[in-house]
Biopython code that builds the backbone (N, CA, C, O; Angstrom):
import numpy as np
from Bio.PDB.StructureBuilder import StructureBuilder

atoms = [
    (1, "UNK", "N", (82.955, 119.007, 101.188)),
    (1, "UNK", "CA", (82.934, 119.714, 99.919)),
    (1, "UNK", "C", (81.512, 119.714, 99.358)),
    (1, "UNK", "O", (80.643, 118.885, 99.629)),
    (2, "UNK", "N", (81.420, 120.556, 98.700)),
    (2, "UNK", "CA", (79.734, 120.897, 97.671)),
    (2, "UNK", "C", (79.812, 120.449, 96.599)),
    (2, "UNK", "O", (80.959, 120.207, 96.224)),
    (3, "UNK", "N", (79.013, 120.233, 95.925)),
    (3, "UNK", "CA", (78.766, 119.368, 94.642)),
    (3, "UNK", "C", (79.100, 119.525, 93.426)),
    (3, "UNK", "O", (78.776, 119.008, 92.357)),
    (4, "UNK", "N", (80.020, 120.574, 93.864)),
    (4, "UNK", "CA", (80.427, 121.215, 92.463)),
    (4, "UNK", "C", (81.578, 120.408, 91.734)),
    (4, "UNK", "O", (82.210, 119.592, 92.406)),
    (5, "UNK", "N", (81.902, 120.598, 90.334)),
    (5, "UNK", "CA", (82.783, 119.760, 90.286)),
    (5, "UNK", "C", (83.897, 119.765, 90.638)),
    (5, "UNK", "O", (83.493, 120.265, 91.688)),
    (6, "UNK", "N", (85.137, 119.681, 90.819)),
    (6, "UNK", "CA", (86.729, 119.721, 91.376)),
    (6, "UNK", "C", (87.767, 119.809, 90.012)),
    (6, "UNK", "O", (87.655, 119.253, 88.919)),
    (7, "UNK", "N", (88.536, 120.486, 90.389)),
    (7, "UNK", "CA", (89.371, 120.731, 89.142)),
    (7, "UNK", "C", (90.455, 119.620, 88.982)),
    (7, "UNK", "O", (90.715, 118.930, 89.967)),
    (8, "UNK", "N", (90.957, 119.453, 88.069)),
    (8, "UNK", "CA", (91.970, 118.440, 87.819)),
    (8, "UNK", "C", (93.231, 118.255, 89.207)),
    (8, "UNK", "O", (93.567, 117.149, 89.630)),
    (9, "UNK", "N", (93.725, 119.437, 89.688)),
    (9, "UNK", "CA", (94.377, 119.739, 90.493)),
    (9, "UNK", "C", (93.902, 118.869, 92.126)),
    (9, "UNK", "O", (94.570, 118.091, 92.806)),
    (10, "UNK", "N", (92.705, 119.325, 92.304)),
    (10, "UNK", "CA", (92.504, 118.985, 93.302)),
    (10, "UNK", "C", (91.861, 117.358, 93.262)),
    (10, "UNK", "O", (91.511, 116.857, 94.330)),
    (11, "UNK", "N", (91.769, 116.813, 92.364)),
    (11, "UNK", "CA", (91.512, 115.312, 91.824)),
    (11, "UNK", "C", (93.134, 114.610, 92.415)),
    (11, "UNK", "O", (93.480, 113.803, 93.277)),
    (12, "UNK", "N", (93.732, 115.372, 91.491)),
    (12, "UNK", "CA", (95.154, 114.872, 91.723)),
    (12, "UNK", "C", (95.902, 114.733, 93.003)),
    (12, "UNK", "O", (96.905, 114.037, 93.159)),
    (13, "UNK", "N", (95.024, 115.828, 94.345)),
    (13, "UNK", "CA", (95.917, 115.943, 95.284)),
    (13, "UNK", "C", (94.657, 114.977, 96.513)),
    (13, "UNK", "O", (94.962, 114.767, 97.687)),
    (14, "UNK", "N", (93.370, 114.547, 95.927)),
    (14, "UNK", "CA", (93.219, 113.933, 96.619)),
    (14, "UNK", "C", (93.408, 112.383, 96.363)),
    (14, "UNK", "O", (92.891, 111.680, 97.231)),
    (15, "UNK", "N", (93.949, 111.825, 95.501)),
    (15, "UNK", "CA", (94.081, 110.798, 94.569)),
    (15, "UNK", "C", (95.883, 110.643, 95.440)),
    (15, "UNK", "O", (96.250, 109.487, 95.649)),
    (16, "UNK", "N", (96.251, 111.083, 95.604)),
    (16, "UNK", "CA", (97.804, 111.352, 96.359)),
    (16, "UNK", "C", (97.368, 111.119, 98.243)),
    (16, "UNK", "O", (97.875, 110.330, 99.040)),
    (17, "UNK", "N", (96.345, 112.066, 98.448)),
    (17, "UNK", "CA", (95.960, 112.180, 99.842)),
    (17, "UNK", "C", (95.463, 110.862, 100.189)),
    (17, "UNK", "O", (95.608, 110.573, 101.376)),
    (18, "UNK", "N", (94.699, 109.651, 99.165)),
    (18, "UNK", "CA", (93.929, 108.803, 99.998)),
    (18, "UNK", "C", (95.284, 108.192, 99.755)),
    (18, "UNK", "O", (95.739, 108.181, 100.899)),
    (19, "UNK", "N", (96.129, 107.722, 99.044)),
    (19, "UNK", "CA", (97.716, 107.142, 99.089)),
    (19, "UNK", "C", (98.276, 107.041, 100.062)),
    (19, "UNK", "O", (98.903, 105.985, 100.141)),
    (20, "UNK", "N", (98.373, 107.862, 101.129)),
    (20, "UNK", "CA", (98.736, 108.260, 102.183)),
    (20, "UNK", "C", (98.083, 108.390, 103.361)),
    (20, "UNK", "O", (98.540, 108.615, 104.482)),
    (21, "UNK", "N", (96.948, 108.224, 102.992)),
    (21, "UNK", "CA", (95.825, 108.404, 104.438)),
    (21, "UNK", "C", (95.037, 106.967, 104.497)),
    (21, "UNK", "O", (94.827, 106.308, 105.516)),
    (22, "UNK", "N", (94.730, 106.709, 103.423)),
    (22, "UNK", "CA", (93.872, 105.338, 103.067)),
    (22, "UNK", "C", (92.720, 106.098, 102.298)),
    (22, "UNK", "O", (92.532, 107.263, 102.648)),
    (23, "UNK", "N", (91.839, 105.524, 101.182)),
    (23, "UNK", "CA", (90.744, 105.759, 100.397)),
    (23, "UNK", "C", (89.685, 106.091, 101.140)),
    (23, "UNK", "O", (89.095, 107.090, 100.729)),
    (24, "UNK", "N", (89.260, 105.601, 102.070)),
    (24, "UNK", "CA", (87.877, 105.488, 102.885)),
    (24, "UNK", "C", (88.008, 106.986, 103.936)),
    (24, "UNK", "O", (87.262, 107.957, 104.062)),
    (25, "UNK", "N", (89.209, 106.645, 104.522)),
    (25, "UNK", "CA", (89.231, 108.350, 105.540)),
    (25, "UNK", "C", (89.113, 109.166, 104.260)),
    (25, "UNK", "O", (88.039, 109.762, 104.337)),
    (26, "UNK", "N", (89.711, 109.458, 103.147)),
    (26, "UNK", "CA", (90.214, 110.579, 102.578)),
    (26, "UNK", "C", (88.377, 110.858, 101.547)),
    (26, "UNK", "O", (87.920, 111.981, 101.331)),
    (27, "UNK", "N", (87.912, 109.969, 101.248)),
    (27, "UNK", "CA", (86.416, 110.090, 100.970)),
    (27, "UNK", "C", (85.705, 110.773, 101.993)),
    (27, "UNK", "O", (85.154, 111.870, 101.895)),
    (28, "UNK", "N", (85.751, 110.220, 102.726)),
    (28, "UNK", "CA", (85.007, 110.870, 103.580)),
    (28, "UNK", "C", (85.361, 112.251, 104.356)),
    (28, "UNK", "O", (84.560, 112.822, 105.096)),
    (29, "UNK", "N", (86.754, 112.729, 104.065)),
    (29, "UNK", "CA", (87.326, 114.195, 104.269)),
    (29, "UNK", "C", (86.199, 114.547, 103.489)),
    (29, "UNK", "O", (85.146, 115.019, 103.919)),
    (30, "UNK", "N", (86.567, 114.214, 101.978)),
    (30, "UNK", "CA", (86.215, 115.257, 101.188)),
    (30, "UNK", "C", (84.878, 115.048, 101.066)),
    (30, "UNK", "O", (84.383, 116.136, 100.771)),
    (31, "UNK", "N", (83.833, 114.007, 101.159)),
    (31, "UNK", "CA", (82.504, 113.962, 101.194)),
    (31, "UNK", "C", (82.047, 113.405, 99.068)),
    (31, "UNK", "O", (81.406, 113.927, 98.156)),
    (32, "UNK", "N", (82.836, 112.164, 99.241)),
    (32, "UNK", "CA", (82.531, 111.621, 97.789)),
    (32, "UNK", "C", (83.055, 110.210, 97.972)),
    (32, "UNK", "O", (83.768, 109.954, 98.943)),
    (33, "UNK", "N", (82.824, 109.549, 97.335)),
    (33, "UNK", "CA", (82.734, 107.710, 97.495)),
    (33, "UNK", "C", (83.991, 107.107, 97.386)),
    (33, "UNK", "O", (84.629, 107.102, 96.333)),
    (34, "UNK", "N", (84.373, 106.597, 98.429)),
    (34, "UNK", "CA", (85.680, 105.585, 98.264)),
    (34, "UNK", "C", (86.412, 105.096, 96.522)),
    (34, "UNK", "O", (87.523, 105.225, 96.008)),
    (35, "UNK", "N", (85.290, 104.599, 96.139)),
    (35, "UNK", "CA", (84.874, 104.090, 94.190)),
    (35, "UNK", "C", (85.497, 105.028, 93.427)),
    (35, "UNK", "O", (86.222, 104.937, 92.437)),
    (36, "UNK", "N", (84.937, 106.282, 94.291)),
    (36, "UNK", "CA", (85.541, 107.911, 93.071)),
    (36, "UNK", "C", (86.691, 107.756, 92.678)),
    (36, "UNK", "O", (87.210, 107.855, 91.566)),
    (37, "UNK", "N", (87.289, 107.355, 94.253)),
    (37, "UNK", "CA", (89.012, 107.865, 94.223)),
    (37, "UNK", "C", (89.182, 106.730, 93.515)),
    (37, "UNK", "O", (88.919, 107.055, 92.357)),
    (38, "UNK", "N", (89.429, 105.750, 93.534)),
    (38, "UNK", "CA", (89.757, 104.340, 92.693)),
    (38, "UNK", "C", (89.474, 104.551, 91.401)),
    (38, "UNK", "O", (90.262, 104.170, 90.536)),
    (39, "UNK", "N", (88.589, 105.036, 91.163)),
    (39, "UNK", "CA", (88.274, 105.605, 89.503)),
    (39, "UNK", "C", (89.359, 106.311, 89.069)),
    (39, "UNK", "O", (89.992, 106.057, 88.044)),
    (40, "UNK", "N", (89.613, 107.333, 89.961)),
    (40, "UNK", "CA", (90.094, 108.520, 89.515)),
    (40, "UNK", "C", (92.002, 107.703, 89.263)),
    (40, "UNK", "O", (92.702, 107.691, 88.250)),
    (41, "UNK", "N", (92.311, 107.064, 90.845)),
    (41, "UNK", "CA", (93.902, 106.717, 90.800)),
    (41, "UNK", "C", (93.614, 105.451, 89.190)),
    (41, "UNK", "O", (94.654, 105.679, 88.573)),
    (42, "UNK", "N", (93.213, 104.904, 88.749)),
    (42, "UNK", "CA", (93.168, 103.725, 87.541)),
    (42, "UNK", "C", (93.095, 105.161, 86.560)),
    (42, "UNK", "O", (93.882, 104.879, 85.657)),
    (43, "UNK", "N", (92.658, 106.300, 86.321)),
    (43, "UNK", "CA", (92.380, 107.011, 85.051)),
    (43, "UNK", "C", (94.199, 107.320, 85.170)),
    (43, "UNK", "O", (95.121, 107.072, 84.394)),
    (44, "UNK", "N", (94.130, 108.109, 86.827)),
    (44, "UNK", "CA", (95.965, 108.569, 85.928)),
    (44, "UNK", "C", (96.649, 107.509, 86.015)),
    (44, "UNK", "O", (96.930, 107.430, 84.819)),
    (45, "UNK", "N", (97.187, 106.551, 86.512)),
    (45, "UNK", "CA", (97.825, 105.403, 86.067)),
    (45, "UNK", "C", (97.750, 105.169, 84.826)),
    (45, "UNK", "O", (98.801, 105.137, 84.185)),
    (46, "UNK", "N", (96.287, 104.908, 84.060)),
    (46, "UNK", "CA", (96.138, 104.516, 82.736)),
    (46, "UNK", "C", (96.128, 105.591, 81.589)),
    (46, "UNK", "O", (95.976, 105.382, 80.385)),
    (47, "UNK", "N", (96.365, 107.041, 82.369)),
    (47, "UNK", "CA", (96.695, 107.944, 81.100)),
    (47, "UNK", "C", (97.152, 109.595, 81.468)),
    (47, "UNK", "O", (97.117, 110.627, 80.798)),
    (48, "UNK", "N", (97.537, 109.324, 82.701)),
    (48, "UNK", "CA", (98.317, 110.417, 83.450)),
    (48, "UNK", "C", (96.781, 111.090, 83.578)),
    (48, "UNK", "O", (95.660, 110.693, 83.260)),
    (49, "UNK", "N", (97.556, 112.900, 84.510)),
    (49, "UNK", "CA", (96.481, 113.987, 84.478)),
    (49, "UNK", "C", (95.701, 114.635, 83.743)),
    (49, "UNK", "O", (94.932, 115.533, 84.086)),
    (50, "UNK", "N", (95.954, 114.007, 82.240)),
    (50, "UNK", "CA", (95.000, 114.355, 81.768)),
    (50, "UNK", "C", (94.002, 113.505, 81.457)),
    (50, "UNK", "O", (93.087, 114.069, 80.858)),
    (51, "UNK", "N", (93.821, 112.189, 81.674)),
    (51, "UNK", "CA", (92.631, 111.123, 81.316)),
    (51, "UNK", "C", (91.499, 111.360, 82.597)),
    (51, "UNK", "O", (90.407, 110.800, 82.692)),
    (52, "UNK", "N", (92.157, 112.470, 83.655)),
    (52, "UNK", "CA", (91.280, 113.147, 84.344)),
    (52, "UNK", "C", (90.360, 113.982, 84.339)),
    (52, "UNK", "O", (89.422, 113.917, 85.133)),
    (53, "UNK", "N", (90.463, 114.747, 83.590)),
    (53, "UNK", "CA", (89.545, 116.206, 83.087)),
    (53, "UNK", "C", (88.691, 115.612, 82.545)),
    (53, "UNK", "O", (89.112, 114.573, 82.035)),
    (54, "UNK", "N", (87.369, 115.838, 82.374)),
    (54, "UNK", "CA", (85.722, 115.598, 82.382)),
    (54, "UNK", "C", (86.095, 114.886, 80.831)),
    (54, "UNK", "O", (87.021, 115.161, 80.068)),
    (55, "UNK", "N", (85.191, 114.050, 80.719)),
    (55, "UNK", "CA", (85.192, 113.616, 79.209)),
    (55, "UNK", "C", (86.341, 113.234, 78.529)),
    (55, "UNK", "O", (86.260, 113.065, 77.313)),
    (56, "UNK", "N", (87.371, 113.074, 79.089)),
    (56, "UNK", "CA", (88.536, 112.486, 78.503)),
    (56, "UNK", "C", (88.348, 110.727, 78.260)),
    (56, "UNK", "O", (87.808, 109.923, 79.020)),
    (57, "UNK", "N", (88.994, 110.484, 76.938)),
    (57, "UNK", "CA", (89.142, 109.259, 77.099)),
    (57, "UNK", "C", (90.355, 108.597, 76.859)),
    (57, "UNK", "O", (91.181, 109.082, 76.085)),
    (58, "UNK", "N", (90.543, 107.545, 77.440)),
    (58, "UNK", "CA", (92.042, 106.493, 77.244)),
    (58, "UNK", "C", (92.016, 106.556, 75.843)),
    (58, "UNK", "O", (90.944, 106.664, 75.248)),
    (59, "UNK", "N", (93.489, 106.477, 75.047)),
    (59, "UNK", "CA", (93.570, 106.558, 73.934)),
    (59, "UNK", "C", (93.457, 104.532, 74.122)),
    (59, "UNK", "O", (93.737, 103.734, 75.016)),
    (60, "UNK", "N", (92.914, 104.440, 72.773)),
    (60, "UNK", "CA", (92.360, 103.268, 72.519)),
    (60, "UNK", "C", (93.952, 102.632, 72.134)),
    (60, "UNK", "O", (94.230, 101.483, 72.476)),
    (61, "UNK", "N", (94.847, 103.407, 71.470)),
    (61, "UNK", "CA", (96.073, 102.346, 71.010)),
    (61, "UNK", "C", (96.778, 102.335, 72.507)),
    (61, "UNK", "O", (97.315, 101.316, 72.941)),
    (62, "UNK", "N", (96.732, 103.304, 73.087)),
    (62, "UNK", "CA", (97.735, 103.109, 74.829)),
    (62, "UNK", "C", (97.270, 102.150, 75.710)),
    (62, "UNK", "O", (98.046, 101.563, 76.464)),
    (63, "UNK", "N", (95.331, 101.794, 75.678)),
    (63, "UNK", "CA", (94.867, 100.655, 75.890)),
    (63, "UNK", "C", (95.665, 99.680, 75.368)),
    (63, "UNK", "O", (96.661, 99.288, 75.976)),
    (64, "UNK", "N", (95.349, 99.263, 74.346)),
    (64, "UNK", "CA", (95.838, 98.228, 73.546)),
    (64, "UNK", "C", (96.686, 97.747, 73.834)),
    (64, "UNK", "O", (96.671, 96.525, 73.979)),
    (65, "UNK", "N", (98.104, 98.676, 74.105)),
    (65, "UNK", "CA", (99.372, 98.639, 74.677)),
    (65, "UNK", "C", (99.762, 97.551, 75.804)),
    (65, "UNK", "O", (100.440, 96.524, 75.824)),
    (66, "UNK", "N", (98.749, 98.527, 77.032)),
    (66, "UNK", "CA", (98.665, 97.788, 78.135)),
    (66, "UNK", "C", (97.763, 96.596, 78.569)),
    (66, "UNK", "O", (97.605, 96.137, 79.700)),
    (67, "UNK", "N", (97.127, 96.149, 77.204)),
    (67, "UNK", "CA", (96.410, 94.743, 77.503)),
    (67, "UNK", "C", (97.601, 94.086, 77.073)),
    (67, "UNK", "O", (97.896, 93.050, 77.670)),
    (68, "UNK", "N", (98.455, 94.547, 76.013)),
    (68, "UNK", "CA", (99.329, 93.623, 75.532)),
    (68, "UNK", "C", (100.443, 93.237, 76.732)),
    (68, "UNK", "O", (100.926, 92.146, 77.035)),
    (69, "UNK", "N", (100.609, 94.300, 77.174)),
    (69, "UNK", "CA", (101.823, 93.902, 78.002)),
    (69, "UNK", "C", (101.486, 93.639, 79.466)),
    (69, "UNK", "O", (102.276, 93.660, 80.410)),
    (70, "UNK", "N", (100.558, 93.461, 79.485)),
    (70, "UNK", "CA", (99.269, 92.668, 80.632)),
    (70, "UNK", "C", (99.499, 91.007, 80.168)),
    (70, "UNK", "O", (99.721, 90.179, 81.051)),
    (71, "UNK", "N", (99.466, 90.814, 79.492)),
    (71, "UNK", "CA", (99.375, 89.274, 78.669)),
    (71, "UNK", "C", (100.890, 88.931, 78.338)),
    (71, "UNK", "O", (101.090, 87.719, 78.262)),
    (72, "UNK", "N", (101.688, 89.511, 78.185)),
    (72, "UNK", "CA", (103.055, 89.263, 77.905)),
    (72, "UNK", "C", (103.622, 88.983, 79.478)),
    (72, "UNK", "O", (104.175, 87.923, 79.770)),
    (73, "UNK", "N", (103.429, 89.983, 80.364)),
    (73, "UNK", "CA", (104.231, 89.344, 81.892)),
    (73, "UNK", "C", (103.226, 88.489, 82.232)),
    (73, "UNK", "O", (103.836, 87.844, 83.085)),
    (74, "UNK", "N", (102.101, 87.987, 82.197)),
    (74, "UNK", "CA", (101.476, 87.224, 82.795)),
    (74, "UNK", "C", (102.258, 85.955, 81.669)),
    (74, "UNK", "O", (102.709, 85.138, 82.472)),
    (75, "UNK", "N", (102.515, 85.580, 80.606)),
    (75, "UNK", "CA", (102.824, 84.642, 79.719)),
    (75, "UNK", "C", (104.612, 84.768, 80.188)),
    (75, "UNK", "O", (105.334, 83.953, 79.614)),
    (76, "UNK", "N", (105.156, 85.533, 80.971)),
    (76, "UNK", "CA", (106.492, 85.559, 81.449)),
    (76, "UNK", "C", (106.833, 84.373, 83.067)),
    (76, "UNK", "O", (107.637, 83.537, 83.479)),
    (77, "UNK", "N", (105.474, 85.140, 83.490)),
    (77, "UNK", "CA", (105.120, 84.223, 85.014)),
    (77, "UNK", "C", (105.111, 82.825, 85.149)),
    (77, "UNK", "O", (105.602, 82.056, 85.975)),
    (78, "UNK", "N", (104.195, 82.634, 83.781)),
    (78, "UNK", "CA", (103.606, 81.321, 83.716)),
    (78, "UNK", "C", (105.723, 80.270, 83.390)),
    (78, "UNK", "O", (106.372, 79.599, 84.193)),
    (79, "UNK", "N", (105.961, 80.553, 82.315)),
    (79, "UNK", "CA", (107.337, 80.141, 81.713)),
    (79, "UNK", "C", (108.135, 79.784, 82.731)),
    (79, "UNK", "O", (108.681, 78.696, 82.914)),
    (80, "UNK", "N", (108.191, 81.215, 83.690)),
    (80, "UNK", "CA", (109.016, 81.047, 84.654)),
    (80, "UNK", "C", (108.791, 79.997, 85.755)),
    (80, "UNK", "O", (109.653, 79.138, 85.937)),
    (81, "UNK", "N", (107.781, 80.025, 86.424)),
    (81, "UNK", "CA", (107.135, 79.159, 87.145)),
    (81, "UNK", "C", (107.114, 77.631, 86.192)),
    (81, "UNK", "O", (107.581, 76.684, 86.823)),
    (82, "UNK", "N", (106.806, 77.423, 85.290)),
    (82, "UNK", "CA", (107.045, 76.013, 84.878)),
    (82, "UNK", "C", (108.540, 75.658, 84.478)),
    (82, "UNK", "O", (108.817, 74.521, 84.093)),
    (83, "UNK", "N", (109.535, 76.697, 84.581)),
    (83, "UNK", "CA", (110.965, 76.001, 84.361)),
    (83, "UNK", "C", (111.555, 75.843, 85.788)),
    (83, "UNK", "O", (112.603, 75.214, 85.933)),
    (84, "UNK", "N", (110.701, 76.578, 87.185)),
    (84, "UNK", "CA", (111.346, 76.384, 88.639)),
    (84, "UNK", "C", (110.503, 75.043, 88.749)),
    (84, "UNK", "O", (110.905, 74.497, 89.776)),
    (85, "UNK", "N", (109.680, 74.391, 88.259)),
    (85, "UNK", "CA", (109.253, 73.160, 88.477)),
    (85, "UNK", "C", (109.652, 72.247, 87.733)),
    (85, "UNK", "O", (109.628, 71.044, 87.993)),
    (86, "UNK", "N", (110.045, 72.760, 86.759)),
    (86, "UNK", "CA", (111.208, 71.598, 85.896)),
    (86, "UNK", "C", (112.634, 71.236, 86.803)),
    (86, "UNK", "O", (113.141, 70.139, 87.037)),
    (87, "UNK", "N", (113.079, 72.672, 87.228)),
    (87, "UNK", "CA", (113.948, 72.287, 88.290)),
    (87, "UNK", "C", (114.306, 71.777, 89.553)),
    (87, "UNK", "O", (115.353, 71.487, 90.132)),
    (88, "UNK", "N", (112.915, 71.758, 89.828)),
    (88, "UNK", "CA", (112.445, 71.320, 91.126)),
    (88, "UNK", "C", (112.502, 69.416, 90.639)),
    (88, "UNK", "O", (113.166, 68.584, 91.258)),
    (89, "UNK", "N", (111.735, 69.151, 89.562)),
    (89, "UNK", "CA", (111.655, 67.598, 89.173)),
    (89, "UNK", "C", (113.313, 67.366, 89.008)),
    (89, "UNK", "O", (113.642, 66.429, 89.736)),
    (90, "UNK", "N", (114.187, 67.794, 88.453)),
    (90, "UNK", "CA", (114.603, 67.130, 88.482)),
    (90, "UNK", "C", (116.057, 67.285, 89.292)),
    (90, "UNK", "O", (116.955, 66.580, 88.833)),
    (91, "UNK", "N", (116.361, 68.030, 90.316)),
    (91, "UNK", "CA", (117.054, 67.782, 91.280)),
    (91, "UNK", "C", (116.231, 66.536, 92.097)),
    (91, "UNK", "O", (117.022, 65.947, 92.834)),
    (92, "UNK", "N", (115.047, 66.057, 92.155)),
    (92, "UNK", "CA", (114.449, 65.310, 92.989)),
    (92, "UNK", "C", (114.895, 63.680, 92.061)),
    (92, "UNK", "O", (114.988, 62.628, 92.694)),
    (93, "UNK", "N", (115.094, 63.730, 90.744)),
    (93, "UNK", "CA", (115.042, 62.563, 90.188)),
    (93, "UNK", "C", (116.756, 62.607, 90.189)),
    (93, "UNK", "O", (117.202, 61.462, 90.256)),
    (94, "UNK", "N", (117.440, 63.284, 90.152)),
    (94, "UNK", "CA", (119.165, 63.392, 90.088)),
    (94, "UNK", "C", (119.175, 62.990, 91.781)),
    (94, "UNK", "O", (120.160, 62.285, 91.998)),
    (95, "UNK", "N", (118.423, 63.218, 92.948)),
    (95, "UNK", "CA", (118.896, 62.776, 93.758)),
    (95, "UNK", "C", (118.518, 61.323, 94.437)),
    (95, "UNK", "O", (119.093, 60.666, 95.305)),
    (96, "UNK", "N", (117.422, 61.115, 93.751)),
    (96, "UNK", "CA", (117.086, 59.474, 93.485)),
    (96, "UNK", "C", (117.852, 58.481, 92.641)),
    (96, "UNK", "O", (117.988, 57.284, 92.891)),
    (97, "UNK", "N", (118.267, 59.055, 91.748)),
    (97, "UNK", "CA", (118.864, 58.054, 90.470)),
    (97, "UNK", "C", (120.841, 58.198, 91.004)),
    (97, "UNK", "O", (121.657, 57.345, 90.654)),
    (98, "UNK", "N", (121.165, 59.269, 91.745)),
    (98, "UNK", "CA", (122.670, 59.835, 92.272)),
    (98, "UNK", "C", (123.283, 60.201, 91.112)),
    (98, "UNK", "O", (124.511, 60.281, 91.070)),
    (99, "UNK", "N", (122.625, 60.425, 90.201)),
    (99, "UNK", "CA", (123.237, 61.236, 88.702)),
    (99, "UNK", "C", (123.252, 62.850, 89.238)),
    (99, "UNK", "O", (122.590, 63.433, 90.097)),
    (100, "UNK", "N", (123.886, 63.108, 88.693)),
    (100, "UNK", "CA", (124.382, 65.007, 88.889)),
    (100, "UNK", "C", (124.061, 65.404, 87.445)),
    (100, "UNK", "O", (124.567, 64.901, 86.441)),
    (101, "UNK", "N", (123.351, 66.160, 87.480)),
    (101, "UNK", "CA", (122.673, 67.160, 86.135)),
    (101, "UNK", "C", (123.250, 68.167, 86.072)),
    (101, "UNK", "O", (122.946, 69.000, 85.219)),
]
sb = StructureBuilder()
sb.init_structure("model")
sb.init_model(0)
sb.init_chain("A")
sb.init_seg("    ")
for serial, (resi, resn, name, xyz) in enumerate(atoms, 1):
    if name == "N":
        sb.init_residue(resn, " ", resi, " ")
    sb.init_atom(name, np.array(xyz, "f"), 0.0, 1.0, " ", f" {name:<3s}", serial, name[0])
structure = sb.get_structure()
């Protein structure tokens, strides 16, 4: 491809194409940087086809959103993981002591 810019459309269908082909072949189809496409798949993830088109930006509250709920399953993980180790202690102390919990 030439240096011109690419329309939303064809962003979208190569953003789909490296999905399916891998990032690095599908860059180099089209003759633009592995980085691009990764740019490009994080813009629509983080704000569909249109946080694609030139000069668009993430709305700052839909950010916001997704830091929050970035920090909420990571604060879900953590909970969870320390109550399978609560359970883990103490089937190990119920089967030392022969008490049933």
């Amino acid at each position: 491809m030439s240096t011109r810019k690419l329309t939303l459309e064809e962003k979208v269908k190569i953003v789909q194409e490296s999905e399916q082909a891998g990032f690095t072949e599908t860059a180099l189809k089209y003759n633009i940087s592995a980085r691009q496409i990764y740019r490009w798949r994080d813009k629509l993830e983080g704000g569909g086809s249109k946080a694609l088109s030139y000069g668009a930006k993430i709305d700052p509250e839909l950010k916001a959103l997704k830091d929050e709920n970035n920090q909420l399953k990571k604060l879900v993980a953590k909970l969870a993981l320390t109550i399978e180790i609560k359970e883990e202690l103490l089937k190990k102390t119920s089967l030392r002591t022969g008490k049933n919990y």
